[in-house]
ROMIPA-630796 format. One line per field, with one value per atom (N, C-alpha, C): residue in three letters; x, z, y; chain; atom name; residue number from 1. Coordinates in steps of 0.05 Angstrom, whole numbers, padded with zeros to 5 digits. Example, Ala and Ser with C-alpha at 12.3 -4.5 7.8 and 13.67 -1.06 7.14 Angstrom:
BEGIN
type c(Ala,Ala,Ala,Ser,Ser,Ser) $
c1 c(00264,00246,00264,00257,00273,00258) $
c3 c(00156,00156,00156,00142,00143,00157) $
c2 c(-00114,-00090,-00066,-00045,-00021,00001) $
mol c(A,A,A,A,A,A) $
atom c(N,CA,C,N,CA,C) $
seq c(1,1,1,2,2,2) $
END
This chain:
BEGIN
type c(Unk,Unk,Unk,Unk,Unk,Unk,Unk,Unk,Unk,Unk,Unk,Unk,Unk,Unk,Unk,Unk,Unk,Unk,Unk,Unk,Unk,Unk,Unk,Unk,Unk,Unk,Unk,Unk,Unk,Unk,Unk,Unk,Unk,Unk,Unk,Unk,Unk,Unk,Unk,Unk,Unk,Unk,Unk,Unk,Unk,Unk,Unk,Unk,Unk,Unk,Unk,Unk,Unk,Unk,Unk,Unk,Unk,Unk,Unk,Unk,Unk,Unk,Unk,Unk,Unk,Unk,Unk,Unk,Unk,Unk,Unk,Unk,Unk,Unk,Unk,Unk,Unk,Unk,Unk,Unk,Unk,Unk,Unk,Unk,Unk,Unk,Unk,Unk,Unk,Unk,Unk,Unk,Unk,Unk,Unk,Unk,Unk,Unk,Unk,Unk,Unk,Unk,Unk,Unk,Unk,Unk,Unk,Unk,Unk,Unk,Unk,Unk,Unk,Unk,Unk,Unk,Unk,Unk,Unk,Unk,Unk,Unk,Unk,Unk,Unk,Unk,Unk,Unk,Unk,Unk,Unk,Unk,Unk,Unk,Unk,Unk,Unk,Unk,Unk,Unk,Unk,Unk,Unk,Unk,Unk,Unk,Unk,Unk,Unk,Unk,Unk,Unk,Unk,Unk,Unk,Unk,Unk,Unk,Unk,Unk,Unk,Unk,Unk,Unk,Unk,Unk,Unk,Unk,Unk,Unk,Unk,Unk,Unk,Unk,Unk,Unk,Unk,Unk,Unk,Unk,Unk,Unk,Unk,Unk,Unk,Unk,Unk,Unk,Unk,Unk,Unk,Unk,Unk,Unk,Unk,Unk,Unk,Unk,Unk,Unk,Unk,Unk,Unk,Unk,Unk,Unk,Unk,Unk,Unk,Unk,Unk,Unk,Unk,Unk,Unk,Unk,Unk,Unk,Unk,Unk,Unk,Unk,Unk,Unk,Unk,Unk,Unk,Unk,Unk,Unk,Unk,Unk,Unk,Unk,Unk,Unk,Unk,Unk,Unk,Unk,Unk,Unk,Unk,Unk,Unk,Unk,Unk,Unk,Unk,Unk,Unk,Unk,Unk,Unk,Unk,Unk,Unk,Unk,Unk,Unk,Unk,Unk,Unk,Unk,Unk,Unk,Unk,Unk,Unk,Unk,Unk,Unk,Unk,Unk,Unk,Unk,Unk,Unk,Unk,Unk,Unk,Unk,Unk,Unk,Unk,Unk,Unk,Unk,Unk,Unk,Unk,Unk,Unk,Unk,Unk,Unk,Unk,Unk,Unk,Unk,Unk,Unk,Unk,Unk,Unk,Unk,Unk,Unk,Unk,Unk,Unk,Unk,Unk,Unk,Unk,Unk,Unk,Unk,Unk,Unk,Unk,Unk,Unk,Unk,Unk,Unk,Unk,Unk,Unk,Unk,Unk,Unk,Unk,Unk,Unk,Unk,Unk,Unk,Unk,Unk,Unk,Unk,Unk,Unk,Unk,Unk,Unk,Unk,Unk,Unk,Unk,Unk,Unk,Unk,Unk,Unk,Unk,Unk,Unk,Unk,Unk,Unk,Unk,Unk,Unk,Unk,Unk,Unk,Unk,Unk,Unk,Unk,Unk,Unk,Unk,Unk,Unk,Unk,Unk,Unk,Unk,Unk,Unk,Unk,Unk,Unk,Unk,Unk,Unk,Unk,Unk,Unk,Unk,Unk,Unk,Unk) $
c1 c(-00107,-00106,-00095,-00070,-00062,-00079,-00088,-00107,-00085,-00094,-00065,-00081,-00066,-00076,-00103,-00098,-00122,-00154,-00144,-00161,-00186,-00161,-00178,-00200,-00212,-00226,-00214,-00218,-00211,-00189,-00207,-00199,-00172,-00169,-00143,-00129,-00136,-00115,-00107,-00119,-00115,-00098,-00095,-00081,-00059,-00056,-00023,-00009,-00032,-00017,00002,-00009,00001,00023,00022,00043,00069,00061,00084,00103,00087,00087,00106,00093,00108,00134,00129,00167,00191,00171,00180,00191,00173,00185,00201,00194,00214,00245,00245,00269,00284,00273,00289,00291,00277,00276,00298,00313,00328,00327,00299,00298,00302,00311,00321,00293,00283,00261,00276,00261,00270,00248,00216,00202,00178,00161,00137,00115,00087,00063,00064,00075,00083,00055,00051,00028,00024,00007,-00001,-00022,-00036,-00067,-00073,-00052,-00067,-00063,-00057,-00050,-00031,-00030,-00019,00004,00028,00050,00058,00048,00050,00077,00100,00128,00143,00159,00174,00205,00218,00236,00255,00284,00287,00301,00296,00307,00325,00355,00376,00375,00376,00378,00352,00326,00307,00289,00283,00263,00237,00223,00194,00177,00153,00125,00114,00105,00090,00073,00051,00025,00019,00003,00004,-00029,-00040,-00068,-00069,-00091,-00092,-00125,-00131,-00165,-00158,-00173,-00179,-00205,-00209,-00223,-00220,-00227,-00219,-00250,-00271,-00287,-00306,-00291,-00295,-00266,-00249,-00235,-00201,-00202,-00184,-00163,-00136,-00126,-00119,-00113,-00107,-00129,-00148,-00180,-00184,-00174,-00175,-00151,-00139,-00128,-00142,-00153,-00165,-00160,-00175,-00158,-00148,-00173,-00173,-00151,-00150,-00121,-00101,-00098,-00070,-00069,-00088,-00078,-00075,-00080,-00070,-00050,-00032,-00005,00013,00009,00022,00027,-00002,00003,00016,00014,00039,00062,00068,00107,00108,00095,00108,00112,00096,00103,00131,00129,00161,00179,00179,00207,00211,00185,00195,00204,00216,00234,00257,00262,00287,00305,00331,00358,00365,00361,00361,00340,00329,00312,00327,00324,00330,00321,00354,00346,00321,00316,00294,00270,00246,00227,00203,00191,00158,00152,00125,00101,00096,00099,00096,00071,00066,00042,00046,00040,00043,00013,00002,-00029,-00022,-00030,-00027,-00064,-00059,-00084,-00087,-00101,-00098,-00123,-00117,-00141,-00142,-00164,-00184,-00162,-00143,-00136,-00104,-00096,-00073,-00061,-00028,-00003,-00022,-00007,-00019,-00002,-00018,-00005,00007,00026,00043,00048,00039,00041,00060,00081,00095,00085,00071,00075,00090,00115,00131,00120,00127,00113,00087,00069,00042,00023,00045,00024,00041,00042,00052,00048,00056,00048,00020,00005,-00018,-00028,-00045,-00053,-00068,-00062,-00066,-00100,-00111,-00139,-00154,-00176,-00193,-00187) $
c3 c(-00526,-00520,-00543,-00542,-00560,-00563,-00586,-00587,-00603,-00605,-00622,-00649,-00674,-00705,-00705,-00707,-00708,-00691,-00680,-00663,-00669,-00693,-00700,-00729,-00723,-00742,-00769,-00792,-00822,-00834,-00830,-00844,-00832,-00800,-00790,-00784,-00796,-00802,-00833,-00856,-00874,-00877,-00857,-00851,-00844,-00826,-00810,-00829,-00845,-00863,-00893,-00900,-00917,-00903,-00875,-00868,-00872,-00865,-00858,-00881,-00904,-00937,-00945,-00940,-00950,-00937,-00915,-00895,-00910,-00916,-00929,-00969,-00977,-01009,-01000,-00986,-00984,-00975,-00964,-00954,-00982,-00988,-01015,-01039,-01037,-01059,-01048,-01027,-01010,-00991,-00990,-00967,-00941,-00926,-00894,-00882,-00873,-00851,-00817,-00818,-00789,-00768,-00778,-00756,-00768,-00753,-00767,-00742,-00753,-00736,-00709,-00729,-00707,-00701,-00682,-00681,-00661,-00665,-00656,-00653,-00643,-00636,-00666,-00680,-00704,-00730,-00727,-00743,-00749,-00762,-00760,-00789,-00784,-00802,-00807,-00823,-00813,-00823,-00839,-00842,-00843,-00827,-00834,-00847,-00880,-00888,-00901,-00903,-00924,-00950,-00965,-00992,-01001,-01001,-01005,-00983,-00992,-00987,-00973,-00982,-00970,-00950,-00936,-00922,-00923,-00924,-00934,-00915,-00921,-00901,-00925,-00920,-00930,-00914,-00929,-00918,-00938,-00924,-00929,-00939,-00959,-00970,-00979,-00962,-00988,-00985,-01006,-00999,-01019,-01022,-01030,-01063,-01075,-01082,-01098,-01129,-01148,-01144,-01131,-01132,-01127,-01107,-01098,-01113,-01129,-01149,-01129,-01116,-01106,-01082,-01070,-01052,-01053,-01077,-01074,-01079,-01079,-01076,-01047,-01039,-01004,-00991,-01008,-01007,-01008,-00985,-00983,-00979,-00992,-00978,-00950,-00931,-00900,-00897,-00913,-00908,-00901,-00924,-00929,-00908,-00900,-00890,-00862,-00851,-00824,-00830,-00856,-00851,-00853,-00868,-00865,-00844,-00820,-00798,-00785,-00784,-00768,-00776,-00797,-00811,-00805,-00805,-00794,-00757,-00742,-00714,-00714,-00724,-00737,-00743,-00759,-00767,-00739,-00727,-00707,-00694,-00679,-00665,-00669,-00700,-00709,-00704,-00687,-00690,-00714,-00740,-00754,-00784,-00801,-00814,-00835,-00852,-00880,-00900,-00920,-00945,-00961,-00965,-00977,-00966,-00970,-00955,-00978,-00967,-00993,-00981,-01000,-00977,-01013,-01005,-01015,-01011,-01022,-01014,-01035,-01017,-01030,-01026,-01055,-01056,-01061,-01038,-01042,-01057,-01075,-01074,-01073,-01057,-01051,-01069,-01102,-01104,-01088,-01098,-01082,-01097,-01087,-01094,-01113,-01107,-01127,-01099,-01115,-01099,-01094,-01079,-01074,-01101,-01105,-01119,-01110,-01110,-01096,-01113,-01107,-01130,-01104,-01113,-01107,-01127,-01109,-01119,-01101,-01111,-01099,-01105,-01086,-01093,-01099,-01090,-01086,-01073,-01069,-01060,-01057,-01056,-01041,-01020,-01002,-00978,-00984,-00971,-00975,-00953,-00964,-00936,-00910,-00891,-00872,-00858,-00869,-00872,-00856,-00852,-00830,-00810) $
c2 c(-00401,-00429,-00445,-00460,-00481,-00499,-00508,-00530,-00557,-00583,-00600,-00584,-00591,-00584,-00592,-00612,-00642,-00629,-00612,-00602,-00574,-00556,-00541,-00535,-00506,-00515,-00520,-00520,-00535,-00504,-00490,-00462,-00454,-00454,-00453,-00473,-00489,-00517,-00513,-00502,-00499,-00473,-00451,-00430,-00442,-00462,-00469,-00475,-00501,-00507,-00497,-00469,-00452,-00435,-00433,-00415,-00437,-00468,-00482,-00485,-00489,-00490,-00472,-00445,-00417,-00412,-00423,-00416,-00435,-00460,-00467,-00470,-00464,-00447,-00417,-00403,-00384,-00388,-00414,-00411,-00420,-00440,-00461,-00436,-00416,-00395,-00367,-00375,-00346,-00342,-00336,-00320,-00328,-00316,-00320,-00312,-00324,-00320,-00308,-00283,-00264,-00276,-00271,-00273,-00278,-00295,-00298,-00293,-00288,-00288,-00258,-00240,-00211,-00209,-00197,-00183,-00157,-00143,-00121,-00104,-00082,-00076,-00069,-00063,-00043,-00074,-00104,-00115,-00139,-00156,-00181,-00179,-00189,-00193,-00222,-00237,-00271,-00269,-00270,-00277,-00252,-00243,-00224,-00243,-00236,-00249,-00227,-00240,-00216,-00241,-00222,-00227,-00212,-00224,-00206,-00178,-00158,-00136,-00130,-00134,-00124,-00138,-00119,-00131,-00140,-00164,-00171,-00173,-00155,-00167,-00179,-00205,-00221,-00242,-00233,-00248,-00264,-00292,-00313,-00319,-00318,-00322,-00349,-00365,-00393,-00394,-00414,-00420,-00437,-00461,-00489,-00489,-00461,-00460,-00433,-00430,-00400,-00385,-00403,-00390,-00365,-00357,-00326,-00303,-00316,-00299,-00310,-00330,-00348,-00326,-00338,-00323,-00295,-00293,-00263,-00242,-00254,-00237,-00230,-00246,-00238,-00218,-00208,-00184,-00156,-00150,-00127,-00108,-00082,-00053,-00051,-00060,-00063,-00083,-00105,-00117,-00108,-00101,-00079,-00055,-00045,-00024,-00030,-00059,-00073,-00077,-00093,-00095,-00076,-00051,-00038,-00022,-00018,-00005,-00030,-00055,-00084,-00073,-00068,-00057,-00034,-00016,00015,-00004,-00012,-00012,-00033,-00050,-00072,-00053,-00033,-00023,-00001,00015,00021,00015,-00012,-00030,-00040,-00040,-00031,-00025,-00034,-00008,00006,00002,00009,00003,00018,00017,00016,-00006,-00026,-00003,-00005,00013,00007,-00017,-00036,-00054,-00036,-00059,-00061,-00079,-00082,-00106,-00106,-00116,-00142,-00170,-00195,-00198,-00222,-00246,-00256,-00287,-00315,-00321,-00325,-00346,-00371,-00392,-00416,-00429,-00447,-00454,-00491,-00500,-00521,-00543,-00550,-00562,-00590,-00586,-00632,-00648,-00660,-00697,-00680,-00661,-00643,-00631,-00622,-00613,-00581,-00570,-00541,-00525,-00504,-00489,-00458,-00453,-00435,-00406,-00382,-00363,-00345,-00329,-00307,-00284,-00269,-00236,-00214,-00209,-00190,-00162,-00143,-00118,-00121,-00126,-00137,-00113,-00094,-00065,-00042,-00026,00001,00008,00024,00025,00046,00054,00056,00082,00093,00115,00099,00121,00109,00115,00125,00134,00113,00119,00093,00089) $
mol c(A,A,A,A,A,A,A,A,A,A,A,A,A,A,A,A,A,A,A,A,A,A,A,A,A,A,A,A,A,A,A,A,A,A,A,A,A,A,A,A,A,A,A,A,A,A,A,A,A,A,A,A,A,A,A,A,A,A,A,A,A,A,A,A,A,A,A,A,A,A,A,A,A,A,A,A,A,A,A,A,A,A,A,A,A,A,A,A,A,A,A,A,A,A,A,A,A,A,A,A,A,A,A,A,A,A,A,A,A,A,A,A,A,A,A,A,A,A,A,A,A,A,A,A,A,A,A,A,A,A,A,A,A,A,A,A,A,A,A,A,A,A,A,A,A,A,A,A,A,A,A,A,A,A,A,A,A,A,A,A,A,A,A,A,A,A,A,A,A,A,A,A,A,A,A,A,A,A,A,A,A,A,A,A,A,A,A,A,A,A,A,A,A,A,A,A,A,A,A,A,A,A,A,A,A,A,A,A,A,A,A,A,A,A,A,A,A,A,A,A,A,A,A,A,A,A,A,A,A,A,A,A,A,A,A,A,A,A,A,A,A,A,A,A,A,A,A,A,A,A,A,A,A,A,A,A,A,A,A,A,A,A,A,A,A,A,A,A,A,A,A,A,A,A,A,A,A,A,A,A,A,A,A,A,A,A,A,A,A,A,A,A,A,A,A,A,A,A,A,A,A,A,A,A,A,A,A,A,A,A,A,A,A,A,A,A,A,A,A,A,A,A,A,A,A,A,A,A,A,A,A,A,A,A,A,A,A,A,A,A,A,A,A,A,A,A,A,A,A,A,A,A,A,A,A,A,A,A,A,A,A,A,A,A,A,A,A,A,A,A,A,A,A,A,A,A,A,A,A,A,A,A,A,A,A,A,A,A,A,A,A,A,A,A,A,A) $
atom c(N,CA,C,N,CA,C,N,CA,C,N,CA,C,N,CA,C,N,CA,C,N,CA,C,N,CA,C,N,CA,C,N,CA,C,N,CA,C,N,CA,C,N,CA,C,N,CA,C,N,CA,C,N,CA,C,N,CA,C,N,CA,C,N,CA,C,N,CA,C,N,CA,C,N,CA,C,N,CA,C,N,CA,C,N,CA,C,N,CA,C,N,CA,C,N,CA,C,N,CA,C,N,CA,C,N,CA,C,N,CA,C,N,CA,C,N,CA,C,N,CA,C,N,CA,C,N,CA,C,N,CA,C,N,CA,C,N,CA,C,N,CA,C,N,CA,C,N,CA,C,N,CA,C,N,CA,C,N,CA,C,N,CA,C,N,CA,C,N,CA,C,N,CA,C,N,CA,C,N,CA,C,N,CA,C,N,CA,C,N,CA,C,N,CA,C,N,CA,C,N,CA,C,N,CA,C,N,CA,C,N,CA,C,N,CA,C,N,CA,C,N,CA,C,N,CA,C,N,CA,C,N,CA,C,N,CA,C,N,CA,C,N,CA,C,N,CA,C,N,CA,C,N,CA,C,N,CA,C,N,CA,C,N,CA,C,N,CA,C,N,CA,C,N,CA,C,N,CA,C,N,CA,C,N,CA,C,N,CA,C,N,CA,C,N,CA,C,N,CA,C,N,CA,C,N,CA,C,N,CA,C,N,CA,C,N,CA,C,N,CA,C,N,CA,C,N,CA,C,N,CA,C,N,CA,C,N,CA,C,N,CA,C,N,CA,C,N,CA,C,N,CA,C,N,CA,C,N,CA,C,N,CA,C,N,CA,C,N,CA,C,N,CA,C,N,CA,C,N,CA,C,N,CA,C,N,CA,C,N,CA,C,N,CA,C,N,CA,C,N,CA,C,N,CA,C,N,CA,C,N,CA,C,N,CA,C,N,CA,C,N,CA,C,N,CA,C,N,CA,C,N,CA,C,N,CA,C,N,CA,C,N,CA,C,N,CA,C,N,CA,C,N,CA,C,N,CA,C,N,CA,C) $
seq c(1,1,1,2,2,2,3,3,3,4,4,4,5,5,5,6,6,6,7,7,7,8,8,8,9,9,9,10,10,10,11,11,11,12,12,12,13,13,13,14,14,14,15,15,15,16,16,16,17,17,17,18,18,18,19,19,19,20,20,20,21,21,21,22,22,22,23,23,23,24,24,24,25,25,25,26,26,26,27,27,27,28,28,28,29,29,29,30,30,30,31,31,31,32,32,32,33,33,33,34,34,34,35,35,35,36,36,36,37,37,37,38,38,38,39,39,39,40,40,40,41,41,41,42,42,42,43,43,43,44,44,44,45,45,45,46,46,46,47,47,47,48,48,48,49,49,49,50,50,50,51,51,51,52,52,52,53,53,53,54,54,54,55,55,55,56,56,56,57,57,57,58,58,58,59,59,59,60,60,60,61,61,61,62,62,62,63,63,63,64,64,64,65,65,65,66,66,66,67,67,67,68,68,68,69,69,69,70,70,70,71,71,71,72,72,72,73,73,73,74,74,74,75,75,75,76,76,76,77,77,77,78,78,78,79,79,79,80,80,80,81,81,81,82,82,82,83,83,83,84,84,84,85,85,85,86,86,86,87,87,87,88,88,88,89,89,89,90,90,90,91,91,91,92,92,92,93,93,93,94,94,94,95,95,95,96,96,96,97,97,97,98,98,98,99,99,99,100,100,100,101,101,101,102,102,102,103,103,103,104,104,104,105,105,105,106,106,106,107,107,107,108,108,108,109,109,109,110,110,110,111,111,111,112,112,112,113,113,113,114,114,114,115,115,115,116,116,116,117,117,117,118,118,118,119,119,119,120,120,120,121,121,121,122,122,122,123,123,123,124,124,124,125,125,125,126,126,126,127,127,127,128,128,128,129,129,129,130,130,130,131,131,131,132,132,132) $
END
């Protein structure tokens, strides 16, 4: 169900708003945005982009607050190993599979009454076993 913005709760209004953010610094920084918000039974891919040559899964972490060890603390093993099972089923669809791929994330952090702050970490993981 589409709800308007205005409508939902804070946290996924605070989510839209980082994806809108990041499509946006990625583009002004290169990257071509392919597809965003994939999804699938085994996992979610919020921007598929590439940068030059390669292809990027990047997920989009923000939280308003350093106090739980800030966005990229919310990078979890279980994270990770949903997006990478989202990019193996993505590249399966593929006509062809890109010499170059890796897995980004952008931590946005949004303080009280301040600009957001925008962090790129490229290569931000390896692909990972598929265990669990």
């Amino acid at each position: 169900m589409n709800r308007p913005l205005n409508k939902l709760p804070q946290q996924h209004r605070l989510g839209q708003r980082a994806e809108t953010l990041t499509r946006q610094w990625l583009v002004t920084h290169g990257y071509r945005i392919e597809d965003t918000n994939v999804r699938y039974a085994v996992g979610e891919i919020d921007i598929v982009a590439w940068d030059r040559g390669t292809l990027c899964f990047i997920e989009v972490r923000s939280t308003s607050s350093m106090e739980w060890g800030g966005p990229l603390a919310t990078v979890t093993d279980p994270k990770r190993r949903r997006l990478v099972r989202a990019a193996r089923c993505y590249l399966q669809r593929l006509p062809q599979i890109p010499e170059s791929v890796r897995f980004d994330v952008i931590a946005i952090l949004w303080p009280p009454a301040s600009p957001p702050v925008v962090e790129l970490v490229q290569n931000a993981f390896e692909e990972i076993g598929d265990s669990h």
